[in-house]
C-alpha positions in Angstrom: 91.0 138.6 -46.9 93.2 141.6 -46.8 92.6 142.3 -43.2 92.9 138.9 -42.0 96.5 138.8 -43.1 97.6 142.6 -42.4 98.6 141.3 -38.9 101.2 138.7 -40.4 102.5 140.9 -42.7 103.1 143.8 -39.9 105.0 140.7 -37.7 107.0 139.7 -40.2 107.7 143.2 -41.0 109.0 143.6 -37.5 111.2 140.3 -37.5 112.8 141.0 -40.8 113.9 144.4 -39.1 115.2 142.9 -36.2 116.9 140.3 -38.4 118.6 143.3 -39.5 119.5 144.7 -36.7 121.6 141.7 -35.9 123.6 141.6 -39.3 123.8 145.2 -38.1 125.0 144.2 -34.3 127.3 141.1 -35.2 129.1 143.6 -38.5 130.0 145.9 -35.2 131.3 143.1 -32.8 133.6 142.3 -35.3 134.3 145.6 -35.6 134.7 146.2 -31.8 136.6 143.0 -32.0 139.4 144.2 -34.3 139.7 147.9 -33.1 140.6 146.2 -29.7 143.2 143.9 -31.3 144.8 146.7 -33.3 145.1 148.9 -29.6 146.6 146.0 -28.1 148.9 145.0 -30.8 150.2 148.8 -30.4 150.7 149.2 -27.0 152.4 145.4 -27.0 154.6 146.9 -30.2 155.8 150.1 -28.4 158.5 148.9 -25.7 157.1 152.3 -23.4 153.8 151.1 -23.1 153.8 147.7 -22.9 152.8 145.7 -19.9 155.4 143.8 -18.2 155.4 140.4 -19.6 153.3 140.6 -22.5 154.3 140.0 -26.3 152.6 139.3 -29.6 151.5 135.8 -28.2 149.1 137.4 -25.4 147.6 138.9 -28.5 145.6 136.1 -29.3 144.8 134.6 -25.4 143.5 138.5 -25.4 141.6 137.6 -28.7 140.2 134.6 -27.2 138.5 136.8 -24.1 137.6 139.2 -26.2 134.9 136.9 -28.6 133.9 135.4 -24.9 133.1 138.9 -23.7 131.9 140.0 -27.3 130.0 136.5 -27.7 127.9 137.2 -23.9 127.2 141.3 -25.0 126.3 140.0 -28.6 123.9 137.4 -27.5 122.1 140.0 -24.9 122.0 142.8 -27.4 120.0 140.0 -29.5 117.5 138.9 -26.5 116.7 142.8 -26.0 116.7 144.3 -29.3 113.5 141.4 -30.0 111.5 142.4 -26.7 112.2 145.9 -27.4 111.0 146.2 -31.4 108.2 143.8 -30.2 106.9 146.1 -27.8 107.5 149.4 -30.2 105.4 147.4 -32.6 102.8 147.1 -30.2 102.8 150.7 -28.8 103.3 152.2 -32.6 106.7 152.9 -32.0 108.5 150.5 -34.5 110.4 152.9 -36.9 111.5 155.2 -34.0 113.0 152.0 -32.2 114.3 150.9 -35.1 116.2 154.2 -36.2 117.3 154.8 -32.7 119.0 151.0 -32.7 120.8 151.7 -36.0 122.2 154.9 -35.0 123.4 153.4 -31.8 125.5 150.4 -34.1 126.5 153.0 -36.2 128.2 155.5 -33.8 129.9 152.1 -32.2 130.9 151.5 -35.8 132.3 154.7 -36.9 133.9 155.5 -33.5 135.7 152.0 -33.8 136.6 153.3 -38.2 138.2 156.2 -36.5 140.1 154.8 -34.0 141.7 152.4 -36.7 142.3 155.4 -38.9 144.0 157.3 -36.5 146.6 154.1 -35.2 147.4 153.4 -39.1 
């Protein structure tokens, strides 16, 4: 009985650590999201930097593209982090996937913490 339902137990393993990953992935777009909103709202709040014709209000048209682009890389990261964990589950390569994924999101995340330390 055991054996019959070690296979269910391994899948389910596998999508509760790509569920995961996505809490993971869609913590950092939001991150991503905000460190780019911060840089513009800088360069738009220094007079030497900013682009001819922009002010606060381009801020949030810039906000808009931003989810858009965000939204597509989001969505792709999703579509390949399942193939990808699928077939390191099939090949025995599960927990290095998954640690090489996480350490991927969190590099992204702390680059994007240090960036927002350094304009406050």
């Amino acid at each position: 009985m055991l054996e019959k339902l070690q296979p269910i137990f391994a899948r389910v393993g596998y999508a509760v650590f790509w569920l995961g990953l996505v809490v993971l992935a869609t913590f950092t777009a939001f991150q991503i999201h905000g460190t780019l909103i911060a840089l513009a709202i800088a360069v738009v709040e220094n007079p030497s930097l900013r682009p001819y014709g922009w002010t606060t209000d381009s801020i949030y048209a810039l906000s808009r593209l931003l989810w858009l682009i965000l939204g597509i890389l989001w969505l792709g990261w999703v579509m390949f982090t399942e193939g990808y964990l699928r077939e390191g589950y099939q090949r025995q390569l599960l927990k290095q996937r998954i640690i090489r994924l996480i350490i991927i999101l969190a590099v992204l995340y702390g680059a994007c913490l240090l960036i927002l330390f350094f304009l406050r």
